[in-house]
Every structure is written in structure tokens, then in C-alpha cells.
N, C-alpha and C positions, 0 to 999 in steps of 0.2 A: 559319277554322281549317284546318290541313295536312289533308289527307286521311288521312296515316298516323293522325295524333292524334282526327279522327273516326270512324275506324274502331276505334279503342280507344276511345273514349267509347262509342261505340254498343254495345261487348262488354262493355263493365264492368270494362276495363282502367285507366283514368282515369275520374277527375270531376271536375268545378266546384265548389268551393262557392259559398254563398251571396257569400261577399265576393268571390268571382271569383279565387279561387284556384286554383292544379293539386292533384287527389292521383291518387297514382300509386299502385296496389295493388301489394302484392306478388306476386302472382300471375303478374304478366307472369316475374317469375326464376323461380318453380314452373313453368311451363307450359313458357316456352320458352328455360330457359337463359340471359337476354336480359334488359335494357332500361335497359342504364347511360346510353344517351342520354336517356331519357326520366325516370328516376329522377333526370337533372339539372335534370328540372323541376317536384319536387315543390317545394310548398311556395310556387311561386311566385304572384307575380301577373299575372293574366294580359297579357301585351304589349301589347295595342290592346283598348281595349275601348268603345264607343258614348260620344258625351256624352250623350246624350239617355237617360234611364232608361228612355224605352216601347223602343226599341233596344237595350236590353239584355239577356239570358238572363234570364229569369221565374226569380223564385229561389224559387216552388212549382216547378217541375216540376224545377229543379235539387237539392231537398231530396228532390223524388219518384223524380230517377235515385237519389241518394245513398240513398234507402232500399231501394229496388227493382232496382237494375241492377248498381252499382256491385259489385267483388269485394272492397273494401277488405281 
């Protein structure tokens, strides 16, 4: 993942979903004015993602950002 994009995942600016999608909060426009780049990647799937499913993001703890982190 880009650095810009894990440091918004770790603020609860984005999340994953379970099926390995982007969501993009709204919050990044409340906060900072900002984030047409990033708002071009809601909805998406994520670009590269593991073949192997044990390499994949645990989609408990991605349901656990989604509850607990995320600013949706």
C-alpha cells in the first residue's frame, strides 16, 4: 500500500472492506478541504491483492477497522 494511503487507513480516513474494496470517508473534504484524488478511489477494488487467501488482509480485523477506526 502507498504510504499516503496507510497513513489514511491508520487515521480512519479510508478502509477496506471485507471484499477488498476502498471507502473513502467523507471527512478527508470536512477536515481538509481535500481529497478528489483519493475519492477517485472509492468504491474500488483494490489493484494487487495476494493469491494466496493466508496473504490476504484478515477480513476480522478489517470489519474491526470498519467498526472502530474508520470515520465513514
Amino acid at each position: 500500500m502507498r504510504s499516503d494511503l496507510h497513513k489514511l487507513f491508520d487515521f480512519g480516513y479510508i478502509s477496506i472492506t471485507p471484499e477488498l474494496h476502498v471507502e473513502v470517508s467523507r471527512k478527508i473534504k470536512e477536515e481538509y478541504e481535500n481529497g478528489r484524488d483519493y475519492y477517485a478511489l472509492h468504491g474500488k477494488k483494490l489493484a494487487v491483492t495476494p493469491v494466496a487467501p493466508k496473504d490476504r488482509p484478515s477480513s476480522q480485523f478489517l470489519q474491526w477497522h470498519n467498526q472502530n477506526v474508520y470515520l465513514g
